[in-house]
C-alpha positions as CSV (number, residue, x, y, z in Angstrom):
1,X,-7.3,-4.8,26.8
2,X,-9.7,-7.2,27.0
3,X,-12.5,-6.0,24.1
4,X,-9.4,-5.0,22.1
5,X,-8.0,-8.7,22.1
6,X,-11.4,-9.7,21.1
7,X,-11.7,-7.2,18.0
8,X,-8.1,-8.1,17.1
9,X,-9.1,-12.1,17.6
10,X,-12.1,-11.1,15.4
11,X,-9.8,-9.3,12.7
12,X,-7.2,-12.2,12.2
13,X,-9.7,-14.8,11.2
14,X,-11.3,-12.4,9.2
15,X,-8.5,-11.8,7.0
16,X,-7.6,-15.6,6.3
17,X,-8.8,-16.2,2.3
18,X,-9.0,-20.0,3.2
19,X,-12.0,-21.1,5.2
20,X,-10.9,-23.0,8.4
21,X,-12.7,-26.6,8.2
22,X,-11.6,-27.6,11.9
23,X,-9.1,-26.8,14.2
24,X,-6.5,-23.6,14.5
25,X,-3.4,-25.6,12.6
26,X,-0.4,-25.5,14.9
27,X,2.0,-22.7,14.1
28,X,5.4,-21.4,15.6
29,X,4.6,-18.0,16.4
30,X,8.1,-16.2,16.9
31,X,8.9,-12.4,18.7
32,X,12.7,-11.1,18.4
33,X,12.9,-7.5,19.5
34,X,15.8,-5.5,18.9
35,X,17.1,-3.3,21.4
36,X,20.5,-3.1,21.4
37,X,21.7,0.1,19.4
38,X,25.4,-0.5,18.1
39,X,27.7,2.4,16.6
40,X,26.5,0.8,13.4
41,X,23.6,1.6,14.1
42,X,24.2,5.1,14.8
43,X,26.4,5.8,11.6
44,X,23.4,4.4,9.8
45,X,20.8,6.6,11.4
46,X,23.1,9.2,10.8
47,X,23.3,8.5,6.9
48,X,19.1,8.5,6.7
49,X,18.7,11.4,8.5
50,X,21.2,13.1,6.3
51,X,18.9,12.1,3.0
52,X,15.3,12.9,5.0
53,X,16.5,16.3,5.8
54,X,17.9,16.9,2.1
55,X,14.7,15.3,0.6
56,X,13.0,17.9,3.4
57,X,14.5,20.6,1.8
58,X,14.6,19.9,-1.8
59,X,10.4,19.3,-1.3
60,X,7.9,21.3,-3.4
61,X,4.8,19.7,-2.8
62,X,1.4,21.5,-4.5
63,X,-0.9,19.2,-3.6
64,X,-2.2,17.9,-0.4
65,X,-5.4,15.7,1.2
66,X,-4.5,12.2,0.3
67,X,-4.8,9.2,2.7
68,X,-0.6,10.3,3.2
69,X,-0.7,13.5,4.3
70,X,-3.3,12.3,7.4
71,X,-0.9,9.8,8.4
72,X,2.1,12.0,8.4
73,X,0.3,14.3,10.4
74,X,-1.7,11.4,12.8
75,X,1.1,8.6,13.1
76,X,4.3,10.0,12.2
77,X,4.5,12.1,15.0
78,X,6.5,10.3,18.2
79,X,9.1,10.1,15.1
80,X,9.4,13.6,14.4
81,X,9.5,14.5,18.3
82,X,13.4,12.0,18.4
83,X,14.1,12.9,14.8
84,X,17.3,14.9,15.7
85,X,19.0,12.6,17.6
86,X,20.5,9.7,16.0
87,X,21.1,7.6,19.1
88,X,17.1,8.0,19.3
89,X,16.6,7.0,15.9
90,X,18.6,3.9,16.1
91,X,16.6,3.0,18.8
92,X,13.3,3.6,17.6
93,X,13.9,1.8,13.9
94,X,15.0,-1.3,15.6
95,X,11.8,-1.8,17.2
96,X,10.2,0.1,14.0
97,X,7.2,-1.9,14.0
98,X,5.8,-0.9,17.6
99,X,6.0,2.8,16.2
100,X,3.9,4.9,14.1
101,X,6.2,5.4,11.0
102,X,5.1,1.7,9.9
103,X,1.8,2.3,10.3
104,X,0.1,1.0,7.1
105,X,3.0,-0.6,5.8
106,X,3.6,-3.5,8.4
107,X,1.7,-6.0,10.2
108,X,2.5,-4.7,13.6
109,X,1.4,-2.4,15.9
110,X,1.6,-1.5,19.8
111,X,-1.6,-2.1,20.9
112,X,-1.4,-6.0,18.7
113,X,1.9,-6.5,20.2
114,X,0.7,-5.8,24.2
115,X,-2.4,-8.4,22.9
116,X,-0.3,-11.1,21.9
117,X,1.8,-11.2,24.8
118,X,-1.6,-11.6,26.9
119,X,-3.4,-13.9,24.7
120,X,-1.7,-16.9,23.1
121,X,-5.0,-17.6,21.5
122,X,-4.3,-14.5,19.9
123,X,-0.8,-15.1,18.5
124,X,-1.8,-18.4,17.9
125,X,-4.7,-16.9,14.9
126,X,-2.3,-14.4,14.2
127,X,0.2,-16.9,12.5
128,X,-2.4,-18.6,10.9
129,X,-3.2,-15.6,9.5
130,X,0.2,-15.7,8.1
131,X,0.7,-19.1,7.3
132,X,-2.7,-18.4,5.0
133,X,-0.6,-15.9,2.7
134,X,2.1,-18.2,2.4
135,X,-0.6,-20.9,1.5
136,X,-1.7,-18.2,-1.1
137,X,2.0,-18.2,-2.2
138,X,2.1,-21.8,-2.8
139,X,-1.3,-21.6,-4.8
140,X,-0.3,-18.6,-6.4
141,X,2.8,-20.1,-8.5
142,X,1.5,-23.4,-8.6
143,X,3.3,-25.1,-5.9
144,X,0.2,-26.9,-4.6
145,X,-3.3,-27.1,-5.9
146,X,-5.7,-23.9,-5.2
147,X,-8.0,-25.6,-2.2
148,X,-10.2,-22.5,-1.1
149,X,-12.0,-25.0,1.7
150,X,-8.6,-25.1,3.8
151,X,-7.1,-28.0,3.4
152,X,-3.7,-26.7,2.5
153,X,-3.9,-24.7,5.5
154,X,-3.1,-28.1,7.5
155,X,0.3,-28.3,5.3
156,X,3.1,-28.8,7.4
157,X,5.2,-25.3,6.6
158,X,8.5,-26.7,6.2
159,X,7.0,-29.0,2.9
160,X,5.0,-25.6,1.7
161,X,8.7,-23.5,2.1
162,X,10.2,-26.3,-0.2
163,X,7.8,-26.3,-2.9
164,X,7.2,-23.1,-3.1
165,X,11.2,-22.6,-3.7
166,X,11.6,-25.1,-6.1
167,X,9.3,-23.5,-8.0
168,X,10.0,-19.9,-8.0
169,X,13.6,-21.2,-8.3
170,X,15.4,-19.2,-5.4
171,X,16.0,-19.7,-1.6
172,X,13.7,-17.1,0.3
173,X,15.4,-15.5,3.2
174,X,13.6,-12.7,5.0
175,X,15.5,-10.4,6.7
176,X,15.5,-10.0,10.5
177,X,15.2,-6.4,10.9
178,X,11.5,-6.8,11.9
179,X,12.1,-5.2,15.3
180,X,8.4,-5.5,17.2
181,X,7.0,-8.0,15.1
182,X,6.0,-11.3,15.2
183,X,6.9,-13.7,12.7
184,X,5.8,-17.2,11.6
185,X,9.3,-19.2,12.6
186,X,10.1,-22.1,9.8
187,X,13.6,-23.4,9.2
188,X,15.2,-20.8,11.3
189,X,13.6,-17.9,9.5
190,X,11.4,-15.0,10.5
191,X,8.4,-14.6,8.0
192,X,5.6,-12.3,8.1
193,X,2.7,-11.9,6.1
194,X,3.9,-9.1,3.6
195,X,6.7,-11.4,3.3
196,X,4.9,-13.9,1.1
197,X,2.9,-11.5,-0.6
198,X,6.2,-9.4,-1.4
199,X,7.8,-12.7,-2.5
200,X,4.9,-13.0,-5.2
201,X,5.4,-9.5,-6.5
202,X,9.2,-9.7,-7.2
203,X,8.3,-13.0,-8.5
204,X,5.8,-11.6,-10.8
205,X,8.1,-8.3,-11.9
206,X,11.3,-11.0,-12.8
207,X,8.5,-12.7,-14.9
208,X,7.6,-10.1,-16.4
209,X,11.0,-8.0,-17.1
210,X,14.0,-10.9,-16.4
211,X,17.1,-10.4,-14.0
212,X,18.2,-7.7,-16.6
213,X,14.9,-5.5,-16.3
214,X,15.4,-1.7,-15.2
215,X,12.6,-1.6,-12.4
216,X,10.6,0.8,-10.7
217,X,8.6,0.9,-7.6
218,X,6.3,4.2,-6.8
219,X,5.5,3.5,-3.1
220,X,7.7,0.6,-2.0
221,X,6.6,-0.3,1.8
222,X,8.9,-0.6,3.7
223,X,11.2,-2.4,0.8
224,X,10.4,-6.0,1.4
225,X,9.5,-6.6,-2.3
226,X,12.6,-4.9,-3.4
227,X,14.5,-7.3,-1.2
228,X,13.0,-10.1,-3.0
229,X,13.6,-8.5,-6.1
230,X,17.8,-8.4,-5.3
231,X,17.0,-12.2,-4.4
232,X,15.7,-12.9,-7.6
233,X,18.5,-11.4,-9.4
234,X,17.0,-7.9,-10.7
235,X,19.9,-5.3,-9.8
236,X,18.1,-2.4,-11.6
237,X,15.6,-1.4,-9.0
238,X,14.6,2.2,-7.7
239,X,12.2,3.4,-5.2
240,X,9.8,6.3,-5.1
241,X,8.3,7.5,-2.1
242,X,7.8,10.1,0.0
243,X,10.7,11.2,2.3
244,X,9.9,9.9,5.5
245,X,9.1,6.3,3.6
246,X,12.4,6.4,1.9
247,X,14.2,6.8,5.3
248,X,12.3,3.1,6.9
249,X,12.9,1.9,3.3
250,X,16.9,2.7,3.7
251,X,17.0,1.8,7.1
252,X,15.8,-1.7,6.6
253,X,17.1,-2.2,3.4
254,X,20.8,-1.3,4.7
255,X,20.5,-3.3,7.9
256,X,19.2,-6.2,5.5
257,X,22.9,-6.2,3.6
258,X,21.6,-4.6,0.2
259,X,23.8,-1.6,-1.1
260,X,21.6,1.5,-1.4
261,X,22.0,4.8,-2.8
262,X,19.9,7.5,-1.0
263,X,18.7,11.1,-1.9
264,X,22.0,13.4,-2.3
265,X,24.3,10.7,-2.8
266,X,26.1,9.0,-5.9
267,X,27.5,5.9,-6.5
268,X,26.0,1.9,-7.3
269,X,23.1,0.5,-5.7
270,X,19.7,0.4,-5.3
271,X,17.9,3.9,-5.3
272,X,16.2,5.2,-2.3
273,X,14.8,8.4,-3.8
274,X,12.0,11.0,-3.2
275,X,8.9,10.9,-5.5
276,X,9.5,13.5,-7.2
277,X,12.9,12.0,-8.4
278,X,10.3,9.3,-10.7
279,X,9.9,12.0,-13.6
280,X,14.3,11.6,-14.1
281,X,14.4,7.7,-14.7
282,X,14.0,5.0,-17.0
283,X,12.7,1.8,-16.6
284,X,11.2,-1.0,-18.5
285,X,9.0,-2.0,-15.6
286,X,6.9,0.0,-13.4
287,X,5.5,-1.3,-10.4
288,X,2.6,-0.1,-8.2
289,X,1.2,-2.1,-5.5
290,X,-1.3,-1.0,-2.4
291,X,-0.6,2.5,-2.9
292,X,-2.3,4.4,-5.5
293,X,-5.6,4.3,-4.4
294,X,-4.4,6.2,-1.1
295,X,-3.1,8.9,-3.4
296,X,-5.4,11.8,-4.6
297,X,-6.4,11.0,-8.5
298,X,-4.6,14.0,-9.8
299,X,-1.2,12.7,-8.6
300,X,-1.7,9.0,-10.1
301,X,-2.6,10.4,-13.4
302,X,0.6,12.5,-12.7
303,X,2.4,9.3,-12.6
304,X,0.8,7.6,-15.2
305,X,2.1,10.6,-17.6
306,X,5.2,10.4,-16.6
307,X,5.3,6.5,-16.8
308,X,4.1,6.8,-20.8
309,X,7.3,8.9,-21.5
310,X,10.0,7.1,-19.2
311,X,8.7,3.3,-18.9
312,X,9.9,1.1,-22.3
313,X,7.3,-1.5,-21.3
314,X,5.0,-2.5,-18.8
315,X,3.2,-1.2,-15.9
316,X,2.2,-3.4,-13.0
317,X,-0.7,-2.4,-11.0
318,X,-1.9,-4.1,-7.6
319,X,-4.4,-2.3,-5.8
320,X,-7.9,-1.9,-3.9
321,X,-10.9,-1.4,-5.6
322,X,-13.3,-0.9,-2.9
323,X,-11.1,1.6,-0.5
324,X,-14.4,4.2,0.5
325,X,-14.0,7.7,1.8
326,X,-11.3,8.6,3.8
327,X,-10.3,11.5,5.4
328,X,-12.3,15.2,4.7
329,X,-14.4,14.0,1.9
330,X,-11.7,12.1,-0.3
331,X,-12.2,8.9,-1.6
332,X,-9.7,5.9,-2.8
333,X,-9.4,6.0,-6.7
334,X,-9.8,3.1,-9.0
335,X,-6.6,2.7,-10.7
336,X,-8.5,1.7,-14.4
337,X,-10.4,5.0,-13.9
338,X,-7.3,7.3,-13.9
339,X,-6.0,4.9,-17.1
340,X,-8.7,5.7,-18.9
341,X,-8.6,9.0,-18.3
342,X,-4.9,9.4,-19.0
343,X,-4.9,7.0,-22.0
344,X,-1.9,5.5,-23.9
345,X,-1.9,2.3,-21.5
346,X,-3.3,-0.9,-22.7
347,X,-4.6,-3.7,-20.1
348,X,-3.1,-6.7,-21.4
349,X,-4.5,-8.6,-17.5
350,X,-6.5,-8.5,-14.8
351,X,-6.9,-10.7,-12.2
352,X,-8.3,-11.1,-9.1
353,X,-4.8,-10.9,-6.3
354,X,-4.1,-13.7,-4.7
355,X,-3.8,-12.5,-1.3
356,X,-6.6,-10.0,-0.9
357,X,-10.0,-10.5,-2.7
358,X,-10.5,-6.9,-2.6
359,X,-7.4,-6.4,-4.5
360,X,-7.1,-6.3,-8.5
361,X,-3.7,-7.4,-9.9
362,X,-3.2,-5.5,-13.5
363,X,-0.5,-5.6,-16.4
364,X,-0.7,-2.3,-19.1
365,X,1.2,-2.5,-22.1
366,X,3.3,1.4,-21.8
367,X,3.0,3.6,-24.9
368,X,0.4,1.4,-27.0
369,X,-0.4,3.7,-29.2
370,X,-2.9,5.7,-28.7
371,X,-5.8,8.5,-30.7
372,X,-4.7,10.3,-27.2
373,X,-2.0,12.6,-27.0
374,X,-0.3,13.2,-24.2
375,X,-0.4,16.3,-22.3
């Protein structure tokens, strides 16, 4: 426990963008699990399950290998061995984050959860690691000054919280369904890093699109920037992911008060649906963020067809461009190499992203017309 604290205590600092000029800054480091399981709870776990197992069934997948398919096999596993009782699943989604189905989509973990319990020093750089992205926030829509030396880091929270919602123009309310993760506490709410950074992306899709936009997300996390999105005013908003992901997705989207609509239902909502459900919609506003590169290159230039026949506008693009080898001789894709490739999508920006320096932030202009056809 000990050499892991150390690596994890190594890993924190790491991560934070702004240099530290002094001292840790003081931060309220906040755990909440939850571990009573209602009949809500149940009924709810009994809706998900319901969708999984028809998304199960209706699944014709052809190709396999990317980044995915190992964690299915790797992580997902002490999920599939309770998957059949629903008093079991309520139990494990409320502590969601101590279990393998978040693994890559949440900043928590078992083994970082038993370290910060030990180590206050630990939890201590582990909200400063969080207060960083919400300093990249602030930076990020002009709230504050951009101060890469650290200064802002030393910003009281509560002043940050303010400006940055006076200038995005809406209240910011996380939801509490982070069962087995902790949270940076300010004003009586629970944030975590993919908090601030999903704040930024709905942010950037409403400035893109407008409350009215028709939006969709290939690969939505575990829905936090779709939350933001219904906070920001955009109704129009569907998920795409793979079955397993769409069942955490509905899980803490319903638990979070937001009306869904999962695979084999009808009705008004937000849509929950498998991947393979993409090719039937349309949307002004495609967005991808930190998950294309984990996807073998024949299935993003997949999507990138289909996104040239049922996207009116814009495609948003957030993603690593220096992921490596993974797995049995794969290797992350660059998402302006399967663009070119596919063709008919103009760049119209690129920036570095604000969060991660490794990350590329991209906007393509859909069906620019092109010498290309599309095949």
């Amino acid at each position: 426990m000990k050499i892991k604290s150390q690596f994890a205590r190594i890993g924190y600092i790491q991560n934070v963008t702004h240099r530290l000029t002094g001292h840790l800054p003081s931060v309220d480091v906040h755990f909440s699990p939850l571990t009573q399981v209602s009949q809500n709870d149940i009924r709810i776990a009994e809706r998900i399950l319901r969708a999984f197992r028809k998304a199960q069934k209706d699944e014709c997948k052809n190709i396999t290998g990317d980044l995915w398919d190992n964690i299915q096999r790797e992580q997902h596993s002490d999920f599939y061995a309770i998957c059949d009782d629903p008093t079991k699943v309520a139990e494990y989604m409320n502590n969601m984050n101590q279990h393998g189905i978040t693994f890559g989509m949440s900043s928590g973990t078992l083994p970082e959860y038993l370290a910060m319990v030990k180590n206050p020093v630990i939890r201590q750089e582990w909200g400063v690691y969080v207060k960083d992205t919400m300093v990249c926030l602030a930076e990020a829509v002009g709230a504050i000054p951009r101060n890469i030396d650290g200064g802002n880091l030393y910003l009281d929270e509560k002043i940050l919280l303010k400006s940055i919602e006076e200038k995005i123009g809406i209240s910011i309310i996380p939801s509490e369904i982070e069962g087995g993760l902790y949270t940076l506490r300010i004003n009586n709410r629970s944030f975590g890093s993919r908090d601030f950074w999903s704040v930024y992306i709905a942010w950037k899709v409403h400035q893109i699109g407008g409350s009215d936009a028709s939006v969709a997300e290939i690969g939505g996390g575990i829905g936090k920037t779709a939350l933001y999105a219904n906070q920001f005013g955009i109704k129009n908003y569907s998920i795409y992911d793979l079955p397993i992901i769409n069942l955490v997705q509905a899980w803490f989207l319903i638990k979070s008060g937001i009306d869904v609509v999962l695979c084999g239902e009808g009705g008004n909502g937000m849509k929950i649906m498998p991947y393979w459900e993409f090719e039937k919609g349309s949307f002004d506003v495609t967005l991808n963020a930190d998950s294309f590169p984990e996807m073998d290159g024949s299935i993003v230039a997949g999507y990138l067809k289909t996104i040239r026949k049922n996207t009116r506008k814009y495609l948003l693009s957030i993603n690593r461009e220096n992921g490596g080898e993974y797995g049995d001789g794969h290797t992350h894709i660059r998402v302006p190499d399967i663009v070119e490739d596919v063709g008919g999508l103009r760049r119209i920006h690129r920036s570095p992203f604000w969060f991660l320096w490794n990350y590329v932030e991209e906007l393509y202009e859909v069906n620019y017309i092109s010498k290309r056809p599309l095949t």
